[in-house]
VEXTORDO-827817 format. One record per residue (C-alpha): residue number from 0; residue in one letter; x, y, z. Coordinates in steps of 0.25 Angstrom, whole numbers. Example, Ala and Ser with C-alpha at 12.3 -4.5 7.8 and 13.67 -1.06 7.14 Angstrom:
+-------+--------+-------+-------+-------+
! fikol ! lumvex !     u !     v !     w !
+-------+--------+-------+-------+-------+
!     0 !      a !    49 !   -18 !    31 !
!     1 !      s !    55 !    -4 !    29 !
+-------+--------+-------+-------+-------+
***
This chain:
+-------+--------+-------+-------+-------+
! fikol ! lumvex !     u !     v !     w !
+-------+--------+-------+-------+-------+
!     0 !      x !    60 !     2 !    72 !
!     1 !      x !    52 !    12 !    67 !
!     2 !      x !    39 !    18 !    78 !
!     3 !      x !    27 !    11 !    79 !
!     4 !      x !    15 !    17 !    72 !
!     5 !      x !     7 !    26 !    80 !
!     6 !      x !    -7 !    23 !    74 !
!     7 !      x !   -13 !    11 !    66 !
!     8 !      x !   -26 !    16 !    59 !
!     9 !      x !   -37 !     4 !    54 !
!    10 !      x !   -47 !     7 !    44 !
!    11 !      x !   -58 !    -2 !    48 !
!    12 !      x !   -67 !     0 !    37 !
!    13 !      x !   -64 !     6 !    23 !
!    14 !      x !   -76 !    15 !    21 !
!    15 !      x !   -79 !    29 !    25 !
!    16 !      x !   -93 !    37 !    22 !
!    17 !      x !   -86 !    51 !    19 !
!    18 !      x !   -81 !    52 !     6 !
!    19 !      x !   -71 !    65 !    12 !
!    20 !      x !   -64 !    70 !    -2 !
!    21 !      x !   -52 !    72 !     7 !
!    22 !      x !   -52 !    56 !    11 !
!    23 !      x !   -40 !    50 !     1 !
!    24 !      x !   -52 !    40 !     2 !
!    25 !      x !   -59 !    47 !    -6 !
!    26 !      x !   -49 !    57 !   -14 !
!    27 !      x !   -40 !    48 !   -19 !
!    28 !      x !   -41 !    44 !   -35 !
!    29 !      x !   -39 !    28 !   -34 !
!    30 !      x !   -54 !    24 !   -32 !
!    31 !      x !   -51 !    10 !   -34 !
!    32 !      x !   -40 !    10 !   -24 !
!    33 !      x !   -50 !    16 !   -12 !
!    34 !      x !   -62 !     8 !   -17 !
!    35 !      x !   -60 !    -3 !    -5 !
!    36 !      x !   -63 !    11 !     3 !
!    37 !      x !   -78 !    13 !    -2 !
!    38 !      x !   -84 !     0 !     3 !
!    39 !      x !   -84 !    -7 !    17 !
!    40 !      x !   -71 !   -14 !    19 !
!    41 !      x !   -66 !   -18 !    34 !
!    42 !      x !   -54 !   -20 !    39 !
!    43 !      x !   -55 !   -33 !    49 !
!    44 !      x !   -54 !   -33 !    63 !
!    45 !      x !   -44 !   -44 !    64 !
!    46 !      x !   -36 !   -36 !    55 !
!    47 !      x !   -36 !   -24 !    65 !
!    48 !      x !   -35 !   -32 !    75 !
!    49 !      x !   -22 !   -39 !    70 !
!    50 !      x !   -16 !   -27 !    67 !
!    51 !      x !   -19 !   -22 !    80 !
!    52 !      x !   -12 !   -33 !    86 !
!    53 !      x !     1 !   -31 !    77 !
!    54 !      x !     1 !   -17 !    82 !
!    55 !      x !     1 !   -18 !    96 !
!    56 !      x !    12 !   -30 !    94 !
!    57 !      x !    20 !   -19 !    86 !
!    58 !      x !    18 !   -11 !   101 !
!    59 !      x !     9 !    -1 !    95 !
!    60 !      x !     2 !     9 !   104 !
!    61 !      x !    -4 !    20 !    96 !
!    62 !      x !   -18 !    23 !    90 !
!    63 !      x !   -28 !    14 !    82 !
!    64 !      x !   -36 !    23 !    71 !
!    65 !      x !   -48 !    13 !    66 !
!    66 !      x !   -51 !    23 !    54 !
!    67 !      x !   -43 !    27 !    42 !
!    68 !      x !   -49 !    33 !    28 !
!    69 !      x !   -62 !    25 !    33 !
!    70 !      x !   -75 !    29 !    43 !
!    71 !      x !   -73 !    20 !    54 !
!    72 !      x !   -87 !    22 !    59 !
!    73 !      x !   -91 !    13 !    45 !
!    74 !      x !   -86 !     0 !    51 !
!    75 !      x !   -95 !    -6 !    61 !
!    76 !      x !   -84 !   -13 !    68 !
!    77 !      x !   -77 !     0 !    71 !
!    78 !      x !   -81 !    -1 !    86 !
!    79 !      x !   -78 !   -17 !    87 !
!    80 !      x !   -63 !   -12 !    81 !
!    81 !      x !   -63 !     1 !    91 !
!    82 !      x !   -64 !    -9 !   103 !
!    83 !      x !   -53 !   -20 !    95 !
!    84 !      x !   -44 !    -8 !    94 !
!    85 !      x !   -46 !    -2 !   108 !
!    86 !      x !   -44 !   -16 !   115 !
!    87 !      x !   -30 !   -15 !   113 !
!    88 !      x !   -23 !    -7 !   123 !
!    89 !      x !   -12 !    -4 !   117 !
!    90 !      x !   -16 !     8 !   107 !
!    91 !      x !   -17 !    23 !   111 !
!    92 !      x !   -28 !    26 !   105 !
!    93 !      x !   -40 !    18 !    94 !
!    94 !      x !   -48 !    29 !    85 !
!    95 !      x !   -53 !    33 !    72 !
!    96 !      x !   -57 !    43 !    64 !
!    97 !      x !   -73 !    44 !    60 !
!    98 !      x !   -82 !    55 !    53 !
!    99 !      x !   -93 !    51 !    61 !
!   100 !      x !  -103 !    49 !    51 !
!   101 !      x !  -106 !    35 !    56 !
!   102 !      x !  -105 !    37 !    70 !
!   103 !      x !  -119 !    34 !    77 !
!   104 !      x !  -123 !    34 !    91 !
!   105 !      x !  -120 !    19 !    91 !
!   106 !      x !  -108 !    19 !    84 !
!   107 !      x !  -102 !    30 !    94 !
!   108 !      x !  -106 !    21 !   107 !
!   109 !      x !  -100 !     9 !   103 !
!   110 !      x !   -86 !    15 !    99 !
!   111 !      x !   -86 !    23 !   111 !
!   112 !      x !   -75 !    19 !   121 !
!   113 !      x !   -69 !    10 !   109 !
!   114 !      x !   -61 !    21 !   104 !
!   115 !      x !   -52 !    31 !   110 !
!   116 !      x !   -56 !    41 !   100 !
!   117 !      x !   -63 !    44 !    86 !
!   118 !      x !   -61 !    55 !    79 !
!   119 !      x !   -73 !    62 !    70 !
!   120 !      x !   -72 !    70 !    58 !
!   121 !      x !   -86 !    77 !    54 !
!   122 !      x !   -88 !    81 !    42 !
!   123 !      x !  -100 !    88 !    42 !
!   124 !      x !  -105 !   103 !    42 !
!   125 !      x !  -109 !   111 !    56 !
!   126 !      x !  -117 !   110 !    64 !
!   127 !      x !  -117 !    96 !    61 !
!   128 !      x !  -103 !    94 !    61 !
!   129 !      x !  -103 !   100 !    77 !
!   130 !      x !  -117 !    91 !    80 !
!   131 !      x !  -110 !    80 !    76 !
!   132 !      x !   -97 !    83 !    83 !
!   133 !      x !  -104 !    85 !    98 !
!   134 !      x !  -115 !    71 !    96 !
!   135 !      x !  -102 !    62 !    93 !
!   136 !      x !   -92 !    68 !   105 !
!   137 !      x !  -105 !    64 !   112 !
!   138 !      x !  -106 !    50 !   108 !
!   139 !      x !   -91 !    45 !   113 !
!   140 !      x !   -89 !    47 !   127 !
!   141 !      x !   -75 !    37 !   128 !
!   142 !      x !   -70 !    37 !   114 !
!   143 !      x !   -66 !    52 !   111 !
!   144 !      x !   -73 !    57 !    99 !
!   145 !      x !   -62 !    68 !    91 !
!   146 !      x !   -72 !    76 !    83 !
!   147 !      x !   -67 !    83 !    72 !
!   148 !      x !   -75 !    94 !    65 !
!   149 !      x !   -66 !   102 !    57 !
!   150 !      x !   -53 !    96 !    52 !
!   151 !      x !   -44 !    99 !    39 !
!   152 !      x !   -43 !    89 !    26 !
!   153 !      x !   -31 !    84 !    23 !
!   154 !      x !   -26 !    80 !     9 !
!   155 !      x !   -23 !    70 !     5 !
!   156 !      x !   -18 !    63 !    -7 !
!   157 !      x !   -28 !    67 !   -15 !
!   158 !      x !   -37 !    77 !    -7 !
!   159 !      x !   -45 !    86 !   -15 !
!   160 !      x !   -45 !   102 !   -11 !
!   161 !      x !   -29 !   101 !    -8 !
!   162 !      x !   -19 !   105 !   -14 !
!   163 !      x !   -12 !    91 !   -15 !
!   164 !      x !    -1 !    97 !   -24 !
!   165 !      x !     4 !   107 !   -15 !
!   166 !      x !     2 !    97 !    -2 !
!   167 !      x !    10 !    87 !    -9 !
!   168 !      x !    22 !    98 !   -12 !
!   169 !      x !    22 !   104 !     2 !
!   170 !      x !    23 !    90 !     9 !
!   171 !      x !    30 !    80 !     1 !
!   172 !      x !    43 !    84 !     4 !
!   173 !      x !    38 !    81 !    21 !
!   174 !      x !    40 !    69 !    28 !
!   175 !      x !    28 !    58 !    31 !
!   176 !      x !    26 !    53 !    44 !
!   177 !      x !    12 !    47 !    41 !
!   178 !      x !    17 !    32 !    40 !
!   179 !      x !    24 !    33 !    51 !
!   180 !      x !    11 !    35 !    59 !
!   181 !      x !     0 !    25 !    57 !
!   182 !      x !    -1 !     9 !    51 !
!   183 !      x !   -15 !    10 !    42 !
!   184 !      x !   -23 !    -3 !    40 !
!   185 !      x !   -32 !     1 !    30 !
!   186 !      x !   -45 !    -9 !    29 !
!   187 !      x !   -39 !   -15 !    18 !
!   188 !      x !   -28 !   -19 !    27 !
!   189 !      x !   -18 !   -10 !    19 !
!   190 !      x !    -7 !    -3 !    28 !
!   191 !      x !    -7 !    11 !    23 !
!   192 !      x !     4 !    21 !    25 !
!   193 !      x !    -3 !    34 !    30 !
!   194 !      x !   -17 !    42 !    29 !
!   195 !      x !   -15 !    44 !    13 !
!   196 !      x !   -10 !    31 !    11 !
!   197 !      x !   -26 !    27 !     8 !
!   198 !      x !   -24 !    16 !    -3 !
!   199 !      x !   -12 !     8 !     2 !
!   200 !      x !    -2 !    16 !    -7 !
!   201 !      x !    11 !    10 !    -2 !
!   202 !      x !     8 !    -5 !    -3 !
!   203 !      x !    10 !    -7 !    12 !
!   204 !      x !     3 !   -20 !    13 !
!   205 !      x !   -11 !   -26 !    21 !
!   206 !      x !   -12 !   -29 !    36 !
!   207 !      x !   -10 !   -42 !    41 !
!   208 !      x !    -3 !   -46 !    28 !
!   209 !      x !     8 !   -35 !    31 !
!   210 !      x !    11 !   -34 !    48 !
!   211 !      x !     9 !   -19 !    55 !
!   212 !      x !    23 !   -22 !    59 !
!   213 !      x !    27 !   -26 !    43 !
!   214 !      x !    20 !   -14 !    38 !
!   215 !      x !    25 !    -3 !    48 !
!   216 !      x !    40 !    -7 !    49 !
!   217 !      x !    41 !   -13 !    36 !
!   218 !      x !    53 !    -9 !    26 !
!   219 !      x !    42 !    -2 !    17 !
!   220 !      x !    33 !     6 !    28 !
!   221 !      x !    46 !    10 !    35 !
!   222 !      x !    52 !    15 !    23 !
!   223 !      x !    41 !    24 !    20 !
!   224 !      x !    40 !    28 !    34 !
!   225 !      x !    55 !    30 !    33 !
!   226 !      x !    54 !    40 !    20 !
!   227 !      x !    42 !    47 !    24 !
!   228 !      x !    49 !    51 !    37 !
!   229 !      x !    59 !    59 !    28 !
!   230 !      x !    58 !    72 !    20 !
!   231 !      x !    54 !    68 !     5 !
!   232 !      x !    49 !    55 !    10 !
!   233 !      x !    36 !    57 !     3 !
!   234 !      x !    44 !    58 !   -12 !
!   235 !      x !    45 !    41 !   -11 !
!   236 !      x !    33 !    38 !   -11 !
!   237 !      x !    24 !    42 !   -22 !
!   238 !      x !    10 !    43 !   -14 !
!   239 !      x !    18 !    50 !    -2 !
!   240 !      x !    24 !    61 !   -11 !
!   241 !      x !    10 !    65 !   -15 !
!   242 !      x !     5 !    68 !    -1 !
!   243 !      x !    -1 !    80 !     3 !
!   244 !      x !     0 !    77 !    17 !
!   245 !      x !    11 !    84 !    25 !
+-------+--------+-------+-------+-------+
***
């Protein structure tokens, strides 16, 4: 059988603040498809906590990321589903990813001790940036706060300011180990195959409809798994063969 997952990444709510140009959110060209991204949708939280359940049936152990191309800090409930998440024993660690824009006081109190961790991505100019940095690390005092102040872009897709035609050379003959890393439940309930994958481009069905345990050893999800382990991999599936990533 092939090994468990070792992350399962929720987006709670489908709406972020930033409009990053480097986000596939908002680089890539099918408006239409993303429009579900622009307004406040949620995920439910008898939905998590179904697949929270299946997951640990499956014997999972890992981490649960409760943010994805989103700002979790937009969803009200986010503390509400830090303490669902972290009632389970079982899981190694329950974190997202944040750029603190929405953080408050308030907001920081009430999640502290829910997570293990959040990480913070500022984008804003010194000394601001550093001001910034030193009031949040003084707001959490159980849940560690990861500030990060100065961190590379990555292309994707369709990331302006890259070269995506010499990326996409230089690493499609490489191997893909990013579906064998993480089950994605995005807040339309779409399983998504990897951190690129943003608008469901491999048809790999909706949660509950389709199990954690259908979608992750399924014929299809193995299959690609399977490939992408292999050199050349990426040259069977259209999307994957124009990856910049290595």
């Amino acid at each position: 059988m092939n090994d468990l997952f070792k992350y399962i990444d929720f987006e709670t709510i489908s709406t972020c603040n930033r409009t990053c140009p480097t986000c596939i959110r908002n680089s890539h060209p099918n408006r239409k498809a993303l429009s579900s991204w622009f307004e406040p949708n949620y995920l439910e939280m008898e939905t998590i906590r179904e697949a929270l359940d299946q997951s640990v049936a499956l014997g999972f152990t890992g981490g649960v990321c409760l943010s994805h191309y989103n700002e979790p800090l937009m969803d009200e409930r986010i503390p509400e589903i830090s303490s669902l998440v972290r009632s389970y024993p079982q899981f190694d660690t329950v974190y997202f990813h944040s750029n603190g824009d929405y953080l408050t006081e308030e907001m920081a109190k009430d999640l502290d001790g829910r997570l293990d961790r959040i990480v913070f991505s500022l984008y804003m100019a010194e000394p601001k940036k550093t001001e910034r940095k030193n009031w949040i690390q003084s707001l959490f005092h159980k849940t560690k706060a990861d500030v990060i102040t100065q961190s590379d872009h990555i292309a994707t897709h369709f990331s302006p300011s890259f070269n995506l035609k010499e990326l996409i050379d230089k690493n499609k003959g490489k191997p893909c180990a990013e579906p064998r890393i993480r089950v994605i439940i995005n807040h339309r309930r779409q399983y998504l195959l990897c951190c690129d994958d943003v608008i469901g481009n491999f048809d790999l069905g909706t949660f509950p409809e389709t199990s954690i345990s259908d979608f992750w050893f399924g014929d299809k999800h193995m299959e690609i798994m399977e490939n992408l382990k292999h050199s050349g991999g990426r040259s069977k599936y259209p999307y994957c063969s124009t990856c910049p990533r290595p």
